[in-house]
N, C-alpha and C positions, 0 to 999 in steps of 0.2 A: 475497540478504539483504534482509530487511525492516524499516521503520523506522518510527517514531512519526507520527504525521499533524504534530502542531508540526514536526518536523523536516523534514519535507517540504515545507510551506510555508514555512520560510526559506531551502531552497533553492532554491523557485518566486520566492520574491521578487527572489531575487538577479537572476533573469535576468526582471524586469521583469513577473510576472505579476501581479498583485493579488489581494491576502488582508488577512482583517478582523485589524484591531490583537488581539493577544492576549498571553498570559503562561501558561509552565508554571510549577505550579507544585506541592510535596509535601505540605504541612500545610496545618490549617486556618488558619494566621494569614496564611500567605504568599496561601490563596485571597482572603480580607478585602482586606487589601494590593491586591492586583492588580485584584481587584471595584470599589473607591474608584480609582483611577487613569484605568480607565477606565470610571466612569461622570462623569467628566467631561466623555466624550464623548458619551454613548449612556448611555437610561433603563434599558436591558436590557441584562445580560451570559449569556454562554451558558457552564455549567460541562460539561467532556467530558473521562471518562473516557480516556485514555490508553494500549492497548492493539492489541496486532498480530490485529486481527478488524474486519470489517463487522459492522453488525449492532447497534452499539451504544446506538440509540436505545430501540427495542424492546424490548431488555434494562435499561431504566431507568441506562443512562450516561450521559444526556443529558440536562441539565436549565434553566432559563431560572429567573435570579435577578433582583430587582429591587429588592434593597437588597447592600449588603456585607455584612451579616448575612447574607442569606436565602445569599448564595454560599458563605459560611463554612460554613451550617448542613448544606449538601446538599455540600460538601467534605468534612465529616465524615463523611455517611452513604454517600458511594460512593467513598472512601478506604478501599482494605482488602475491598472488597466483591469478590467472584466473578462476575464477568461470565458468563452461560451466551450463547453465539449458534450461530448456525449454524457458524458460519466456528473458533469453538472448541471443538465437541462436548462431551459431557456433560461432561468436565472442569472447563469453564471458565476465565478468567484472572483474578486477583485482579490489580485497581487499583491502583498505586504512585504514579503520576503524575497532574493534570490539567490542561488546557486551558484557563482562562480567558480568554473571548474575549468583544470587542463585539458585541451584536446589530443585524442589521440588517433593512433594509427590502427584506424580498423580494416579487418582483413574478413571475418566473418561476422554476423550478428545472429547468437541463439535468445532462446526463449528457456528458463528455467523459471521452475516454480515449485512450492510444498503449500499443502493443504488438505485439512480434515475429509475424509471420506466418510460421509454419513452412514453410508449405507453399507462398509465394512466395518467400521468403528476405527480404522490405520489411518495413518499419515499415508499420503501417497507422491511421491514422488513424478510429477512434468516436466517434459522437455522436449524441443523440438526445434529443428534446424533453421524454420520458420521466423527466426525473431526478428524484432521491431514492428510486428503486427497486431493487431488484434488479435489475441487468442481466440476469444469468439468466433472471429472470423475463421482462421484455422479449421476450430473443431467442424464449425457448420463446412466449407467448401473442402476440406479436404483432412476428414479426423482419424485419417491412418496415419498421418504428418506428425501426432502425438504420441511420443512415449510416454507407458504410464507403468510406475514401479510401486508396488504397494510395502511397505515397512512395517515391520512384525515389530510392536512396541515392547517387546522384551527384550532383543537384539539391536533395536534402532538398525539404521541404515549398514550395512555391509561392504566390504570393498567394494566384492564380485560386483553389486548392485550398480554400487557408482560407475567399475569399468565398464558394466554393459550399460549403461546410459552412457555414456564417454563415447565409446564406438559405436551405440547408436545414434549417436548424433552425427558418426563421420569425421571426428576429430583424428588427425593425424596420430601415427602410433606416439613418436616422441612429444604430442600433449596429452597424452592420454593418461600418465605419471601424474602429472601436477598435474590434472582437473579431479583427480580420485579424490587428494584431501579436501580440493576447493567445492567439491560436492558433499563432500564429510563435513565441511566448515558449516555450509550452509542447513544443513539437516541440525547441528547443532545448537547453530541460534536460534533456531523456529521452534527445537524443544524447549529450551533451559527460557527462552522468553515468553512461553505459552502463548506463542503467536497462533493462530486462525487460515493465516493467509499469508505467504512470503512470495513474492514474484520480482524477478530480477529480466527485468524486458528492456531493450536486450541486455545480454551477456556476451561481451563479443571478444571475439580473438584476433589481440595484434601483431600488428608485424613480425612484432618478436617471440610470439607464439605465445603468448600468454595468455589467460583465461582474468578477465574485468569486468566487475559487475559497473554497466555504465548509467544502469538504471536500477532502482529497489524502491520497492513498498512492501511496507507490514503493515498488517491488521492483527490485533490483539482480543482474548478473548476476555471481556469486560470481568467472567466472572470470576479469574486468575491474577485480577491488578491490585488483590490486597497484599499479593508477594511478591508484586516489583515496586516498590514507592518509586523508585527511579524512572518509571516507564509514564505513570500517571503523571510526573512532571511533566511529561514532553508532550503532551494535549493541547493542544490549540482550539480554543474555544471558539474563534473568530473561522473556525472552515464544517464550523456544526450550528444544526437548526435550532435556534434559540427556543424552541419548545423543545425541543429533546433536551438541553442543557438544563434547563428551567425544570423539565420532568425527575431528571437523573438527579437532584436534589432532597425528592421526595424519594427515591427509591423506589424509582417505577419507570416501566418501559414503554416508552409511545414511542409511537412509530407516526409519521407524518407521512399521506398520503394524501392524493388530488382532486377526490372526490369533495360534495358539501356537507353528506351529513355524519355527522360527529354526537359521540356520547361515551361519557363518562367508562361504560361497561363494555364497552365495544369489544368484544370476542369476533376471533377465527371466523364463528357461526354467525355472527349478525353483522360483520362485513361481510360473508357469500351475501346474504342475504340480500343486504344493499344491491351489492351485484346484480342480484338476480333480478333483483325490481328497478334495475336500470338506473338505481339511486347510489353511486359509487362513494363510497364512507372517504371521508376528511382525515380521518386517525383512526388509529388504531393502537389500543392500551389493553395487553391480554392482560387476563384476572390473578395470573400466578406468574411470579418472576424467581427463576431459580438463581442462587447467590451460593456459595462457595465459600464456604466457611473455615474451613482446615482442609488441609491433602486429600485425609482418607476420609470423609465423610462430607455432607449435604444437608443442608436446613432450606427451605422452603416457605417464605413468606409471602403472603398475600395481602395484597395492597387495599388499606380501609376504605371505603367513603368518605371518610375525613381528609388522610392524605389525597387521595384523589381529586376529592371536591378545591381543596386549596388548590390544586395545581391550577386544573380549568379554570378556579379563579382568578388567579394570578395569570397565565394565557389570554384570558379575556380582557 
């Protein structure tokens, strides 16, 4: 499950990370409002479109005001607007929400991240000096540019670990203190929230030498949302594929995919297959969906013909 970048930074905050003052908010009057509040603090506020994609700059959801007018006015014009990005393919996402936030005084912009490593079973710890890029980008043109620290889930994260992320980033001795815990912070909410995917692109350091997450997205792990009720609140149904919604009802996992042909049973194996005969599958609904029942234990249900067949019907 994935959720708004606001909402991600009030749950960074909770556990002590640091992010710049802001307000979400839906109309033009409420951007005004929120624009005057805080330019009480700061000459510059940043208005940001509100949707589940990267990418948002580029595609003109990101803009820098310097009056409460001038936030109103550009409120208005990417209110309602069709975000195209990478991350949302020719589709796009129309604007519902925005971000008004204080601007600040950046000096550096990193790339910090935590995320599941399959293939050790740890959390692994990214970071690189790189930031406000495409990480992608990164790894493909220049993937020595990545630090990568793997985390022994008995121990969690370590000082040591953080300081050597700290100065491998190049961060000055005197922030190298406060970015220990503000990497401790971050390891913390990605645990205790059963996040999937935590990326704070960028992370940049101001003037004052401080360490600011200016960006955040989490991804949660679908099968660990029966022990946050709090998390499953903050789902926004309007930035997911109304077949997946419509699926996730019946308790079952489709996946929407580009191809034409679609069926009911569609496994792993008869999407290659599609592939392979040049007939690229529509969906994709594997036959077993694992669920998460208590801490220490797994139950494993597989989805009937009955529910199934409802779903397609109901799709149809």
């Amino acid at each position: 499950m994935k959720i708004h970048e606001y909402q991600a930074k009030a749950i960074l905050s909770r556990y002590g990370v640091t992010t710049p003052r802001g307000e979400v908010v839906f109309t033009r009057e409420e951007a005004r409002e929120a624009a005057h509040r805080l330019r009480s603090h700061v000459t510059v506020v940043v208005v940001k479109a509100q949707i589940h994609a990267g990418g948002r700059g580029k595609a003109g959801g990101v803009k820098l005001a310097r009056s409460s007018d001038e936030a109103a006015d550009l409120a208005t014009h990417i209110l309602g607007m069709k975000l195209v990005t990478p991350q949302t393919g020719p589709a796009g996402r129309i604007v519902k929400r925005l971000l008004i936030e204080e601007g600040l005084d950046i000096k550096r912009e990193l790339y910090l991240g935590l995320l599941v490593d399959r293939a050790s079973g740890r959390v692994v710890f990214m970071a690189s000096a790189a930031g406000g890029m495409e990480i992608e980008e990164v790894a493909k043109e220049n993937p020595g540019a990545i630090l990568r620290e793997m985390i022994h889930p008995a121990v969690g994260l370590q000082p040591y670990q953080a300081r050597k992320i700290a100065f491998g980033l190049g961060l000055p001795s005197e922030v190298v203190n406060s970015a220990t815990p503000f990497l401790e912070a971050l390891y913390r909410a990605f645990i205790d929230t059963d996040a999937s995917m935590l990326e704070i692109n960028p992370c940049v350091l101001t003037g004052e030498g401080k360490l600011v997450a200016l960006d955040a997205k989490m991804t949660f792990d679908d099968n660990a949302l029966f022990r946050h009720k709090e998390l499953r609140e903050l789902r926004d149904f309007d930035e997911e594929d109304p077949l997946e919604v419509e699926a996730s009802k019946y308790g079952l996992n489709y996946i929407k995919l580009d191809g034409s042909v679609s069926k009911p049973s569609s496994s792993i194996f008869s999407a290659a297959s599609c592939v392979a005969t040049s007939s690229p599958p529509a969906s994709l609904l594997p036959p077993r969906t694992y669920t998460c029942k208590f801490p220490s234990s797994f139950a494993w249900k597989e989805p009937t013909w009955r529910s199934a067949s409802k779903f397609f019907a109901t799709a149809a």
